[in-house]
C-alpha positions in Angstrom: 7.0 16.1 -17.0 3.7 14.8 -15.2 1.5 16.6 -17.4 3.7 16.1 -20.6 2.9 12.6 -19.6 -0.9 12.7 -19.1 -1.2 15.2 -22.6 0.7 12.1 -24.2 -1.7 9.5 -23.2 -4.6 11.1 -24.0 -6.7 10.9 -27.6 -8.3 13.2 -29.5 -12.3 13.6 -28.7 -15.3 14.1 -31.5 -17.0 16.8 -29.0 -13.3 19.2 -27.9 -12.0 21.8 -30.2 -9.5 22.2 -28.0 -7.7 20.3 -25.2 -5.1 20.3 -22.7 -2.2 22.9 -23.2 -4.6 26.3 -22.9 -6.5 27.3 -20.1 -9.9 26.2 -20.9 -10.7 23.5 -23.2 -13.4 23.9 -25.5 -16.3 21.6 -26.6 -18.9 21.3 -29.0 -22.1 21.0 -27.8 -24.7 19.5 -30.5 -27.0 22.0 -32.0 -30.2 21.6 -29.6 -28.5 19.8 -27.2 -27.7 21.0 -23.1 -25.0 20.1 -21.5 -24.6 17.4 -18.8 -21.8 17.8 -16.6 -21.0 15.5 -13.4 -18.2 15.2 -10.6 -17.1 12.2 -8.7 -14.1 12.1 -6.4 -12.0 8.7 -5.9 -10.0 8.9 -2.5 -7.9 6.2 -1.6 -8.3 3.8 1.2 -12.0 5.6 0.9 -12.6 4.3 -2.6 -9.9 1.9 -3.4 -6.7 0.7 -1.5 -3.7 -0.2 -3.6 -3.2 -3.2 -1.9 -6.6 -5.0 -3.8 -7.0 -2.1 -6.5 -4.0 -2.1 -9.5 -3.8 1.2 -10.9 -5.9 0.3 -14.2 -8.5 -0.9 -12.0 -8.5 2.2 -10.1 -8.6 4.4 -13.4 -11.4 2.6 -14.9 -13.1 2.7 -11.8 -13.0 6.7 -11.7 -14.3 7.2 -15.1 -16.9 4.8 -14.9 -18.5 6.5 -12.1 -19.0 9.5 -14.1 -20.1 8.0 -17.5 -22.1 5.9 -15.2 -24.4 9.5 -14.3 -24.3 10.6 -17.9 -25.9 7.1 -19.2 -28.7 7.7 -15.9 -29.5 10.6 -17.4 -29.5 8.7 -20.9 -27.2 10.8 -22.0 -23.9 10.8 -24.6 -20.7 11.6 -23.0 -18.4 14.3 -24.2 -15.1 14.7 -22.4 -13.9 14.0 -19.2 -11.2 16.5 -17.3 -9.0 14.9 -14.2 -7.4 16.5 -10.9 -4.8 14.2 -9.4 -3.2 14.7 -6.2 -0.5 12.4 -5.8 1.8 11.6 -2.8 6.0 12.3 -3.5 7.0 8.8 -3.4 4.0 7.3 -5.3 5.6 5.6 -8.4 5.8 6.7 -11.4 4.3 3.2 -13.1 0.8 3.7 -10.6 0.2 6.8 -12.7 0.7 5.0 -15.7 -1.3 2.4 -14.9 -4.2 4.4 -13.7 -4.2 6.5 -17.2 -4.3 3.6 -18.7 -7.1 2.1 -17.3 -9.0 5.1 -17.6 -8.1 5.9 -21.5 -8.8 2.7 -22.7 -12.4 3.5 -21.3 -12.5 7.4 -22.7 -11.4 5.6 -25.7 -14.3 3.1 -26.2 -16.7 5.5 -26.1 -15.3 8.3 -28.1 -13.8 10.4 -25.2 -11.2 12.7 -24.6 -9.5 13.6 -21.5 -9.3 16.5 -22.0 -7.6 18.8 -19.0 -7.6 18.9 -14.9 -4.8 19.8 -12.0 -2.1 18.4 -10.4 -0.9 18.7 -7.1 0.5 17.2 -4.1 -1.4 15.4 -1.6 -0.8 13.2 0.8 -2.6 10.0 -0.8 -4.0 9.3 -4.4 -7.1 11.8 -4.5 -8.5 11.8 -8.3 -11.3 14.0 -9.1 -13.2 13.5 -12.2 -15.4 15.4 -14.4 -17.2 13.8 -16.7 -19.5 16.6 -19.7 -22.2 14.9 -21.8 -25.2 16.3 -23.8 -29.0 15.3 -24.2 -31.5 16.6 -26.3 -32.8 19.8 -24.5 -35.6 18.9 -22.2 -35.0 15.1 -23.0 -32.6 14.1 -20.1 -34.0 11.9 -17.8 -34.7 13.0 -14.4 -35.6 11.5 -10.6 -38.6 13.6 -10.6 -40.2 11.7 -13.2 -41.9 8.6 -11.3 -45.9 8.4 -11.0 -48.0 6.2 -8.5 -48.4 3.2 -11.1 -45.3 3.2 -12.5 -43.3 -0.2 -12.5 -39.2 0.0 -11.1 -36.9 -1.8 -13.5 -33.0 -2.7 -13.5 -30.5 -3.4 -15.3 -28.1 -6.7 -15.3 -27.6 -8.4 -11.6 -27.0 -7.0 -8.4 -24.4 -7.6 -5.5 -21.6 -8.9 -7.2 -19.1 -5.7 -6.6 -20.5 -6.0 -3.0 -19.5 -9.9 -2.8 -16.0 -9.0 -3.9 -15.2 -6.9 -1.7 -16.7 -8.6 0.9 -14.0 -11.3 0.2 -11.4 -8.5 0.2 -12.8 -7.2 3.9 -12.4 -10.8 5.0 -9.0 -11.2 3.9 -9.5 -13.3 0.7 -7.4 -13.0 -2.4 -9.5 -12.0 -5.5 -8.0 -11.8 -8.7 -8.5 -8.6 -10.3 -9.7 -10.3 -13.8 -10.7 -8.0 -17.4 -14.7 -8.2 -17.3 -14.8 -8.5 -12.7 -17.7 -6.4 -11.6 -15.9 -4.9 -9.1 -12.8 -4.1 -10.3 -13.9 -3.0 -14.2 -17.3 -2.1 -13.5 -19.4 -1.3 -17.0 -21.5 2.2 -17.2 -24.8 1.4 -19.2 -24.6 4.3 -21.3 -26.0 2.3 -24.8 -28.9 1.2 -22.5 -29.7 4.6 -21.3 -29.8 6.1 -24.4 -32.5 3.6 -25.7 -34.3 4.6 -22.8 -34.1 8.1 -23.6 -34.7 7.6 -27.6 -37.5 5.6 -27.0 -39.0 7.7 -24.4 -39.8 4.6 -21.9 -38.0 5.6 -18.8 -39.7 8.7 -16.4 -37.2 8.4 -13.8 -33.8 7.0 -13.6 -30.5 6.6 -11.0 -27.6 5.1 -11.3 -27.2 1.7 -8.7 -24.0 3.6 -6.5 -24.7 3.5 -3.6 -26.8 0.6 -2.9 -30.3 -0.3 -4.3 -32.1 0.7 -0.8 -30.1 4.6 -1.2 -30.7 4.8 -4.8 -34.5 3.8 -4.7 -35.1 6.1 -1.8 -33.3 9.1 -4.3 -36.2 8.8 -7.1 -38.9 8.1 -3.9 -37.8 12.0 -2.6 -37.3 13.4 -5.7 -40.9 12.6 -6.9 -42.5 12.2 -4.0 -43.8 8.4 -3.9 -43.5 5.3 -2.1 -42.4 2.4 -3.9 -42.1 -1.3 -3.1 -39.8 -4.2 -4.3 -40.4 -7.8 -4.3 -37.2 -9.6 -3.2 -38.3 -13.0 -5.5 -38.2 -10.5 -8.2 -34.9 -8.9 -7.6 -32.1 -10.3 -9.8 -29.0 -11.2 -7.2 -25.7 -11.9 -8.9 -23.7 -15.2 -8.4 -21.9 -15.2 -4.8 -24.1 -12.7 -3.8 -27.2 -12.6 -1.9 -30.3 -10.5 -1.0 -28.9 -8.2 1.4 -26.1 -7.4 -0.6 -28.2 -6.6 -3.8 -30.1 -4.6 -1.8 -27.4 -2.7 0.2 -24.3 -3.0 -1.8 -23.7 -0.8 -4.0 -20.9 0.1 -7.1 -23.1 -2.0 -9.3 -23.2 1.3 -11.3 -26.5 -0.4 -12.8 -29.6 1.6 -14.2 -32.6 2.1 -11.8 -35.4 3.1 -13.5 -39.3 3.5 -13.6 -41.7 3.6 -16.7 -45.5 3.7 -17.3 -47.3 0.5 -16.5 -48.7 0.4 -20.2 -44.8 0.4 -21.5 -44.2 -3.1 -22.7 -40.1 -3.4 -22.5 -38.1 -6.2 -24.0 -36.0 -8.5 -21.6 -33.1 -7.3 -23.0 -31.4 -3.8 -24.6 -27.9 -4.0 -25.8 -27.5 -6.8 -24.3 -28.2 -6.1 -20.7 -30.4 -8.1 -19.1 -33.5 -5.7 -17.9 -35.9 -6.8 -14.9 -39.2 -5.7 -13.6 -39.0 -5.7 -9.5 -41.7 -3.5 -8.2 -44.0 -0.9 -8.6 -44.4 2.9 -7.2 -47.0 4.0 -5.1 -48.6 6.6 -3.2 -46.3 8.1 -0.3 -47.1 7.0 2.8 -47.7 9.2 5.7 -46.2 12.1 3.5 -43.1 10.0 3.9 -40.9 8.5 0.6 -41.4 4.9 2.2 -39.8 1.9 0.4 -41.5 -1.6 1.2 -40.2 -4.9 0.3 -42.7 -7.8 -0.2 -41.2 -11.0 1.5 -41.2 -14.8 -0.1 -43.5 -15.6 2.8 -45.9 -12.6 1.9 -44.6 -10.2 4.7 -44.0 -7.1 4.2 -41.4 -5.0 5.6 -39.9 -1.2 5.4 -36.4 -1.2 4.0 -34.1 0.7 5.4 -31.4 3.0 3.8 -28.2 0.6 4.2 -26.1 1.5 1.4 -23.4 3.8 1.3 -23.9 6.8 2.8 -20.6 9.4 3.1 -19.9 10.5 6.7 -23.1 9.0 7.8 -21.1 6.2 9.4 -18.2 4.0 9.7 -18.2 1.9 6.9 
């Protein structure tokens, strides 16, 4: 009946020939395209707790993680496929809620949901798939930063982070269409212009916290880069440390060419210059941060970091 339920709620995809009700499904890959294909798993009280989180939150949440790393790569997204492990008693109406919130995102970009597994578990665990496709050769990598290059985002920082700092401290937050936190927005039409224009070299999503995700594209290319904190675009209620540290801003991090002359804004989104990539240091991926009052200082790593500690 659980799965009768799910197969009802789902729609029909462009890119899958066929869906849930065989074994596989199968999708149609674009003639000259390769396939992108990421994994995210959403654990409760980890992830969410259903005591701030309502069930369409929680499902839109999920997805947008994983459409999030398809638009980093400035790719298109294909189909998604969902495990659920659900405890006995959970109600019926949090399942329904949670579909909901994550079809009505499959559906506005042109995605189908389109298989997974069931099972039993002893809290919500939801692990998504998400498939894309990029031009072959075109997707954009980490590895792709060059001393010179200048480090970019997208839209504001901290303002997940602020939320749920009000959450931690006890505060009631209204869970409103359009929150950052609770119905984050993947940038996917933004990293496609990226990609179609070839502008970006390297490019993260902004998961885990600006000082993690930075540090990702530093190791994978093997620079040093540093930020200017007047220069970093901090989101109302937030503040520095949490636009540096945050996380689940599930913005684009990216670097391009100093000669690349980008516009202020693409689809919309609000795009700011905030550094510059340099030379490692000391064959080390160092990331500096140039103070208001000129001083400069190594960041540390201070978003989130699984079982690294207690968060």
């Amino acid at each position: 009946q659980l799965l009768q339920r799910i197969r009802r709620q789902s729609r029909k995809g462009v890119g899958v020939v066929q869906s849930i009700g065989d074994d596989c499904a199968i999708l149609q890959v674009p003639k000259g395209a390769q396939l992108l294909v990421t994994t995210d798993l959403c654990i409760e009280n980890v992830h969410f707790r259903r005591i701030w989180h309502p069930p369409v939150s929680v499902g839109h949440r999920c997805l947008t993680r994983g459409l999030s790393d398809i638009a980093a790569m400035g790719g298109e997204p294909l189909a998604c496929f969902l495990s659920l492990g659900l405890p006995e008693k959970l109600p019926i109406g949090w399942v329904d809620g949670f579909l909901k919130g994550l079809n009505t995102l499959a559906r506005r970009f042109g995605i189908e949901l389109a298989g997974g597994d069931t099972s039993s578990a002893p809290c919500i665990m939801a692990d998504i798939i998400v498939t894309g496709h990029a031009p072959a050769g075109k997707a954009v990598l980490r590895s792709g930063a060059r001393p010179g290059d200048r480090i970019y985002v997208t839209g504001q920082l901290g303002a997940s982070a602020a939320i749920l700092q009000r959450l931690y401290a006890g505060k009631k937050v209204r869970p409103l269409p359009g929150s950052p936190h609770f119905y984050p927005q993947p940038r996917l039409a933004v990293g496609q212009w990226l990609r179609l224009h070839s502008v970006a070299t390297a490019m993260i999503d902004l998961s885990d916290g600006l000082s993690v995700d930075l540090s990702h594209i530093c190791e994978e290319s093997g620079v040093s880069a540093t930020v200017t904190s007047a220069q970093i675009p901090i989101a109302q209620n937030a503040d520095l440390k949490l636009a540096l540290h945050g996380g689940e801003d599930y913005e684009l991090l990216f670097t391009a060419r100093a000669a690349s002359r980008l516009p202020s804004a693409v689809a919309g989104v609000q795009i700011t210059e905030i550094g510059a990539i340099t030379k490692p240091r000391n064959n080390s991926s160092a990331i500096l941060v140039l103070g208001e009052n000129g001083r400069v200082s190594r960041l540390p790593q201070l978003g989130w970091e699984h079982f690294h500690r207690k968060h």
